[in-house]
N, CA, C and O atoms as a printed pandas DataFrame, in Angstrom:
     atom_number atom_name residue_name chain_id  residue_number  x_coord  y_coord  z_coord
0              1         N          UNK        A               1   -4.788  -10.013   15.668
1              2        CA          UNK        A               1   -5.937  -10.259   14.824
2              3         C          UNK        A               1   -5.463  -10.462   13.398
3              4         O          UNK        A               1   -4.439   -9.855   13.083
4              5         N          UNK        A               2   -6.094  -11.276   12.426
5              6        CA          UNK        A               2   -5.657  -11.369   11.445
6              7         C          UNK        A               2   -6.891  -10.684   10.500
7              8         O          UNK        A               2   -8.102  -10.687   10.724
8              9         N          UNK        A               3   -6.106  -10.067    9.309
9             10        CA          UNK        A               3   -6.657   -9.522    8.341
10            11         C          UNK        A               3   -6.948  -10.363    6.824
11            12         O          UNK        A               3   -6.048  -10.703    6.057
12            13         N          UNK        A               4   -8.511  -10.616    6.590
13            14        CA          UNK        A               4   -8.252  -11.249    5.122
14            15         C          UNK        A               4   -8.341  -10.293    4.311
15            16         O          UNK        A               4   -9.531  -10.099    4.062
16            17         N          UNK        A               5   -7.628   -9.544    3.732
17            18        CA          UNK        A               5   -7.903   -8.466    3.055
18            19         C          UNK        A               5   -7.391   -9.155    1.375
19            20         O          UNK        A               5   -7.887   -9.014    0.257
20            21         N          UNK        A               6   -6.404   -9.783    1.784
21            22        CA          UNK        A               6   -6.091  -10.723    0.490
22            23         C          UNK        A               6   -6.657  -11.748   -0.109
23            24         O          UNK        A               6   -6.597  -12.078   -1.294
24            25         N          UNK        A               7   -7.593  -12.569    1.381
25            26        CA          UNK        A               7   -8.973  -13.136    0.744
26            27         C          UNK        A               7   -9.824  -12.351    0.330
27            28         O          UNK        A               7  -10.575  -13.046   -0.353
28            29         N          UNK        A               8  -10.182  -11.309    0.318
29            30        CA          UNK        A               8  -11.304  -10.383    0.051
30            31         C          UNK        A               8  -10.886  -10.272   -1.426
31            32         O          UNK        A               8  -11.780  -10.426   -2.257
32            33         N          UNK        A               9  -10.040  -10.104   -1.714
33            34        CA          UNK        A               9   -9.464   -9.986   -3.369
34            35         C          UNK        A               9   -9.658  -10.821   -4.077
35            36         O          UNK        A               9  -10.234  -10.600   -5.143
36            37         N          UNK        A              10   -9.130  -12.396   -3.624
37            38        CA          UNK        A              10   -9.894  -13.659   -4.023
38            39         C          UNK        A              10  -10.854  -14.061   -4.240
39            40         O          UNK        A              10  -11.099  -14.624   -5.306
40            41         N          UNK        A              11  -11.648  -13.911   -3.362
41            42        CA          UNK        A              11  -12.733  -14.554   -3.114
42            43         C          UNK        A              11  -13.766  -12.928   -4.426
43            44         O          UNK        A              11  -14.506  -13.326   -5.325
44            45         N          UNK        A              12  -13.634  -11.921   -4.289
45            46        CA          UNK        A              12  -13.919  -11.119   -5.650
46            47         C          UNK        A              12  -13.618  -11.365   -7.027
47            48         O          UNK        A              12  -14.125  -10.718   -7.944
48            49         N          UNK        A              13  -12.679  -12.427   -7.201
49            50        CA          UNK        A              13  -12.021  -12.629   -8.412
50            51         C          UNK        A              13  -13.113  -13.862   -8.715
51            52         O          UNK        A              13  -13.286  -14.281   -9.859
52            53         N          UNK        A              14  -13.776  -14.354   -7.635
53            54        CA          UNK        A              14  -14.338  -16.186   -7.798
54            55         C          UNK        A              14  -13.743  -17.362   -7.384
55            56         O          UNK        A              14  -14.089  -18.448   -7.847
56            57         N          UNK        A              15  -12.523  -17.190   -6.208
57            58        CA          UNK        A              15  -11.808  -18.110   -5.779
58            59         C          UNK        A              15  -12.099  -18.182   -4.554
59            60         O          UNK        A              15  -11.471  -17.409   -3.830
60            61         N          UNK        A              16  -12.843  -18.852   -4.070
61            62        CA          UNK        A              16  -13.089  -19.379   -2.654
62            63         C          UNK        A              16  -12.559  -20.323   -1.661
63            64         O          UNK        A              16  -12.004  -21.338   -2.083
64            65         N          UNK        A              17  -12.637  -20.164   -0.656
65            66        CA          UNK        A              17  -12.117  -21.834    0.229
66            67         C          UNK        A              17  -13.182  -22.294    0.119
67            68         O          UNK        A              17  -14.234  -21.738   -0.196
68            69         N          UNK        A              18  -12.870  -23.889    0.503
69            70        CA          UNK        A              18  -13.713  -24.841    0.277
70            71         C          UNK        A              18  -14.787  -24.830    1.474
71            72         O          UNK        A              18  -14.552  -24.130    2.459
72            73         N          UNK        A              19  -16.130  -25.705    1.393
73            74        CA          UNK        A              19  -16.768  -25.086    2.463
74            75         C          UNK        A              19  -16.441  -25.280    3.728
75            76         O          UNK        A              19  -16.694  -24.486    4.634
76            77         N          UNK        A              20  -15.637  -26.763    3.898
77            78        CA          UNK        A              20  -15.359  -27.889    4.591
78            79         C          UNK        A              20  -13.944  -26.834    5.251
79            80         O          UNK        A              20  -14.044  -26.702    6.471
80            81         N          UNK        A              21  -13.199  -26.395    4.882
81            82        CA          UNK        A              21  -12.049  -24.725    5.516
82            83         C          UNK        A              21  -12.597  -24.129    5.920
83            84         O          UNK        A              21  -12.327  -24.069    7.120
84            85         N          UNK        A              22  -13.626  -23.292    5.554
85            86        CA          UNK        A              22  -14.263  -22.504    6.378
86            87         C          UNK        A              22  -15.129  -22.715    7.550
87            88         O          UNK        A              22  -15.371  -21.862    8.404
88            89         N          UNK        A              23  -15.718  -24.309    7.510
89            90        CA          UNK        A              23  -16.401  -24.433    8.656
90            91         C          UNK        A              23  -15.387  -24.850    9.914
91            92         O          UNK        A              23  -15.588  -24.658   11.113
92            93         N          UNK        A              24  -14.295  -25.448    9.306
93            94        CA          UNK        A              24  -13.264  -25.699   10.591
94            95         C          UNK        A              24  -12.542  -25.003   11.094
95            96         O          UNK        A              24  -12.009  -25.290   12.166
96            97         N          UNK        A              25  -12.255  -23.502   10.228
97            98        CA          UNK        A              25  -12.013  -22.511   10.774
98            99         C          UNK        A              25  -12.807  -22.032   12.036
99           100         O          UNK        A              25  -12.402  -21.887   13.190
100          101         N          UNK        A              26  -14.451  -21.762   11.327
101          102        CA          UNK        A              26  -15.144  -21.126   12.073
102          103         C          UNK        A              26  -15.861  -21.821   13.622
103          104         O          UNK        A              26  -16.451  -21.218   14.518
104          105         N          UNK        A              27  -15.505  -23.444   13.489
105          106        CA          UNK        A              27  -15.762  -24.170   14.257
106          107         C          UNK        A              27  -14.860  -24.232   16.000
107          108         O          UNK        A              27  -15.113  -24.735   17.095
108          109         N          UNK        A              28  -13.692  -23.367   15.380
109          110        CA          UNK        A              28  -12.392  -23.038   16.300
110          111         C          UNK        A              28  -12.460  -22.258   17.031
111          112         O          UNK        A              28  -11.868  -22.162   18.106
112          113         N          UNK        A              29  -13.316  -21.469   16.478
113          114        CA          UNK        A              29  -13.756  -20.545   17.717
114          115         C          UNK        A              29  -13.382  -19.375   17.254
115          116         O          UNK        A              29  -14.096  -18.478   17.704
116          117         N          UNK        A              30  -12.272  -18.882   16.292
117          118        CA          UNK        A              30  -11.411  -17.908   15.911
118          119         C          UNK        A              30  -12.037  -17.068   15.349
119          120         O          UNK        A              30  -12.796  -17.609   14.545
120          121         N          UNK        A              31  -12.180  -15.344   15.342
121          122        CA          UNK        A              31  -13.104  -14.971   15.026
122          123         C          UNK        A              31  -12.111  -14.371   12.953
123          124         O          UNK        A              31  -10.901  -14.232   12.772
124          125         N          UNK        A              32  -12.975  -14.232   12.136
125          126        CA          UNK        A              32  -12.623  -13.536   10.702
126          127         C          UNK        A              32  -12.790  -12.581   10.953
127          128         O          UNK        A              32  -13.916  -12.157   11.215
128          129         N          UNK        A              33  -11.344  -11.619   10.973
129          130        CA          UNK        A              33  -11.255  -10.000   10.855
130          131         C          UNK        A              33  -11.215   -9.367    9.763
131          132         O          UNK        A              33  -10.179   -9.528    9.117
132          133         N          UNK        A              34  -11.980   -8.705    9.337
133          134        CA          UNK        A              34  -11.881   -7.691    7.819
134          135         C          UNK        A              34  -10.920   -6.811    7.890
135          136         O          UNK        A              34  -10.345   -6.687    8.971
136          137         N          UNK        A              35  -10.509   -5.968    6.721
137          138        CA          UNK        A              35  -10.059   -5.112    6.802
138          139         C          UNK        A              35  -11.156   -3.733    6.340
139          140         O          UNK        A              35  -11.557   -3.514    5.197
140          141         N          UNK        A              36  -11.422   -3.063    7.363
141          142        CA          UNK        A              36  -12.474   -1.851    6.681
142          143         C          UNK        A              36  -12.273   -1.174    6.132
143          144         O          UNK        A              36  -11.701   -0.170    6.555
144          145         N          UNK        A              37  -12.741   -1.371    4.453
145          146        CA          UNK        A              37  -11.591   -0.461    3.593
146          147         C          UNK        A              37  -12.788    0.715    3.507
147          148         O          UNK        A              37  -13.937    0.619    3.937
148          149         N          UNK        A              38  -12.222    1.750    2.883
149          150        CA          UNK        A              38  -13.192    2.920    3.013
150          151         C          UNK        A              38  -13.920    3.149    1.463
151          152         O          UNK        A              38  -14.895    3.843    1.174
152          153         N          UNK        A              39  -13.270    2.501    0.804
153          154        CA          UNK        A              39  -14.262    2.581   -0.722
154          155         C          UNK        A              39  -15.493    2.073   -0.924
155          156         O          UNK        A              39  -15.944    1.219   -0.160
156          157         N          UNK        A              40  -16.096    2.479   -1.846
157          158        CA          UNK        A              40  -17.380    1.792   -1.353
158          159         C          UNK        A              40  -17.838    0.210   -1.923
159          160         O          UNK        A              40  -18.527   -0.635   -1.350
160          161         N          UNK        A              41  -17.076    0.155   -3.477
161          162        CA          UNK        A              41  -17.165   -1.595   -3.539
162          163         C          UNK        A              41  -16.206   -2.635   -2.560
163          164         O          UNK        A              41  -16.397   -3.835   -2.360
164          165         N          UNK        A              42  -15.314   -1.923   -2.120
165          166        CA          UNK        A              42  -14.830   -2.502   -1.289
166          167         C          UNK        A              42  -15.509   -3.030    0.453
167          168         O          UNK        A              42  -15.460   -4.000    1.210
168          169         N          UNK        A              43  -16.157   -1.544    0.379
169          170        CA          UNK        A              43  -17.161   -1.920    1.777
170          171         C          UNK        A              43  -18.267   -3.151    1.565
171          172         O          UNK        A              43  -18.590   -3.999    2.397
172          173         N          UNK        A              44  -18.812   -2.971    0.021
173          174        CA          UNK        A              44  -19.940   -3.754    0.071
174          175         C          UNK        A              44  -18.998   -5.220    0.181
175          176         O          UNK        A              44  -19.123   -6.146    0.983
176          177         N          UNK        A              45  -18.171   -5.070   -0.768
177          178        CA          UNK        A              45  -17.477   -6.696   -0.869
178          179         C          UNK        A              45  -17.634   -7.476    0.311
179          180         O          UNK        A              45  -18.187   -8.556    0.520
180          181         N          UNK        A              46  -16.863   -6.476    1.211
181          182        CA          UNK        A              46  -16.371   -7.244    2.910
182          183         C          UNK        A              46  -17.622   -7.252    3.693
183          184         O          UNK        A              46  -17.707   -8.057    4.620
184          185         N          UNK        A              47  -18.689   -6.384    3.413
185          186        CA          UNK        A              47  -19.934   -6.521    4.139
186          187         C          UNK        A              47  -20.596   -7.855    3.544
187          188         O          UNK        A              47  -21.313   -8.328    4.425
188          189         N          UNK        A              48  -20.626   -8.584    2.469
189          190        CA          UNK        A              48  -21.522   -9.317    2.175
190          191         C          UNK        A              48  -20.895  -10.776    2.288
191          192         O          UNK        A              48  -21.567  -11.807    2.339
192          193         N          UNK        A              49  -19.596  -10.711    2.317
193          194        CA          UNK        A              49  -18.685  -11.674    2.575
194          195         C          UNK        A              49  -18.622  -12.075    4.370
195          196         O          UNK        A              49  -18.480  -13.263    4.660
196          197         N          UNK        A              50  -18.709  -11.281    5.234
197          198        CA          UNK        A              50  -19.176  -11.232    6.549
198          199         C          UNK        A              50  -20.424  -12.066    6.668
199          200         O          UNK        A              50  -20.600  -13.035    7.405
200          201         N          UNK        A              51  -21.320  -11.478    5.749
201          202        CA          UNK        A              51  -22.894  -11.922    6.159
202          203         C          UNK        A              51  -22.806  -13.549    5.625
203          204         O          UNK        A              51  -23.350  -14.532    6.130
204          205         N          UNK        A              52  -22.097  -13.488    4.658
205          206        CA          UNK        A              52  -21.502  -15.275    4.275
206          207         C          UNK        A              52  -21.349  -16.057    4.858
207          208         O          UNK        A              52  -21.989  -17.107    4.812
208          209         N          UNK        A              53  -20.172  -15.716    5.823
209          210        CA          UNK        A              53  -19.708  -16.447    6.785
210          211         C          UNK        A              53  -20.475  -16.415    7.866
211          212         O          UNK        A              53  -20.852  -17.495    8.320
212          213         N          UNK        A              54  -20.804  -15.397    8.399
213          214        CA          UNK        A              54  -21.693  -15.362    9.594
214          215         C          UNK        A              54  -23.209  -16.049    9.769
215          216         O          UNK        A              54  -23.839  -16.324   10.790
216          217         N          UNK        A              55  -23.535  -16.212    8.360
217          218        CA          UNK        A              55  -24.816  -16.730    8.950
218          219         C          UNK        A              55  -24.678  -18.070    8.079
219          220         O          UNK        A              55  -25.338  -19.019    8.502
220          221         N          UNK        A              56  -23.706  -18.340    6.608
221          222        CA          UNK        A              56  -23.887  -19.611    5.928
222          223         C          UNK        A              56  -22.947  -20.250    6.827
223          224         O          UNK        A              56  -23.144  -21.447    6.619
224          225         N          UNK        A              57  -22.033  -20.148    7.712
225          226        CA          UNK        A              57  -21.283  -21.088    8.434
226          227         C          UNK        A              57  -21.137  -20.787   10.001
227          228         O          UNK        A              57  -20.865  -21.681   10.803
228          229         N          UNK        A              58  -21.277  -19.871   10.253
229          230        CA          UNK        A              58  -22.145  -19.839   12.115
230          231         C          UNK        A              58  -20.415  -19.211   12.276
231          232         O          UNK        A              58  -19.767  -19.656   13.224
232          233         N          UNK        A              59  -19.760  -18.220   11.354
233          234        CA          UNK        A              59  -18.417  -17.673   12.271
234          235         C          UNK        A              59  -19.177  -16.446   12.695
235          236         O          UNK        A              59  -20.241  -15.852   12.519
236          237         N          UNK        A              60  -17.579  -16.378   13.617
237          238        CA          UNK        A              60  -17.624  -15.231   14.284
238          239         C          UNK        A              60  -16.496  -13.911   13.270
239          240         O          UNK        A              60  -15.333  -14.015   12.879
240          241         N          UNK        A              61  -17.572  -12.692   13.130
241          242        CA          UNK        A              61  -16.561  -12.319   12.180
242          243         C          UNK        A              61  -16.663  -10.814   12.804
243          244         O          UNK        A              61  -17.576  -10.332   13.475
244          245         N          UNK        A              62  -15.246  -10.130   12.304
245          246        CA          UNK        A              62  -15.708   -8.508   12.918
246          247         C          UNK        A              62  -14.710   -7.598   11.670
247          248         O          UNK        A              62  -14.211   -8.093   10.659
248          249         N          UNK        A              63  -14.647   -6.487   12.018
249          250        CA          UNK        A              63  -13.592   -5.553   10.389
250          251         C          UNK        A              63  -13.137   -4.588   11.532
251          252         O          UNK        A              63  -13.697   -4.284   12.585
252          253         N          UNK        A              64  -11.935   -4.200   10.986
253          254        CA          UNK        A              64  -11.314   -3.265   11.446
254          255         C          UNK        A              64  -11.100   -1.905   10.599
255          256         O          UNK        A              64  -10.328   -1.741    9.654
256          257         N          UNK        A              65  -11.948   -1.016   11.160
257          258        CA          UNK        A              65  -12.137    0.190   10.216
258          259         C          UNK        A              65  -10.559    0.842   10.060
259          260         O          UNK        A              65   -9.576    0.689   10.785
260          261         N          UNK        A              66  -10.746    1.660    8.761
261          262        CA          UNK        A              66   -9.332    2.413    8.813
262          263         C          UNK        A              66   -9.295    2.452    6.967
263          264         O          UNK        A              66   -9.825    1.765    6.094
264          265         N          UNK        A              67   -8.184    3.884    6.974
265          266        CA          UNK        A              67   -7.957    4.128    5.078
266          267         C          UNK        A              67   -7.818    2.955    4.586
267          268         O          UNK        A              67   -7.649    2.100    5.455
268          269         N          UNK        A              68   -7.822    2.481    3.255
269          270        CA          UNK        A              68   -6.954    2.383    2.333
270          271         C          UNK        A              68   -5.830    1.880    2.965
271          272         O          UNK        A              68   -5.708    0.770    3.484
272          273         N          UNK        A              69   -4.891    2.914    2.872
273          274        CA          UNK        A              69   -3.303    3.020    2.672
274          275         C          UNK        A              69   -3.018    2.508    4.106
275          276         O          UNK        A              69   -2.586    1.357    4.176
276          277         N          UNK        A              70   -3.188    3.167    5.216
277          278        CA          UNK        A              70   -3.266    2.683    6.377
278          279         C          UNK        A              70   -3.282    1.286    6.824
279          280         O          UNK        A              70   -2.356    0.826    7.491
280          281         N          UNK        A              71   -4.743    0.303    6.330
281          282        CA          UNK        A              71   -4.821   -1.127    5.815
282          283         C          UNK        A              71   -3.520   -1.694    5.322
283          284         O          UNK        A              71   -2.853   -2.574    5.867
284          285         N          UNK        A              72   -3.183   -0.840    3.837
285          286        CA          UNK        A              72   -2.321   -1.890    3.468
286          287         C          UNK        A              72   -0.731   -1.778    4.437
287          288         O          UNK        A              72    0.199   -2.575    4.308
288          289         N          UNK        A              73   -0.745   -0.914    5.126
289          290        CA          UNK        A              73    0.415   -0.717    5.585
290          291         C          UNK        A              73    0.729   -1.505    6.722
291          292         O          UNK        A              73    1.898   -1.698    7.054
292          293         N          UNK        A              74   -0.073   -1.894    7.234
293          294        CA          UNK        A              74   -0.643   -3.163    8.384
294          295         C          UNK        A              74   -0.118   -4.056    8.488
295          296         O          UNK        A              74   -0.513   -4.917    9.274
């Protein structure tokens, strides 16, 4: 499974993929794995970034709970 945890940082800063990447991603069938971070702007980040993708481009997306440190150690 892959983790965007480094898009999640990006895409917080205001740097996005284009829409036309993300729909051919999500068109692949491949599902977007989060990383479930346990902080709480971090939860909202990846929760609303999910609901992004999931309903503005029809992916399939899921998070993988777990610390912090744990995450980054991944």
């Amino acid at each position: 499974m892959r983790s965007l945890l480094p898009a999640l940082g990006l895409l917080a800063l205001g740097v996005a993929a284009t829409p036309a990447q993300a729909a051919g991603y999500c068109e692949s069938g491949k599902t977007v794995t989060f990383a479930g971070i346990d902080w709480d702007s971090g939860a909202f980040l990846t929760e609303a970034i999910k609901a992004i993708l999931a309903k503005g481009y029809g992916c399939k997306v899921d998070s993988i709970p777990g610390t912090t440190v744990l995450l980054e150690q991944a």
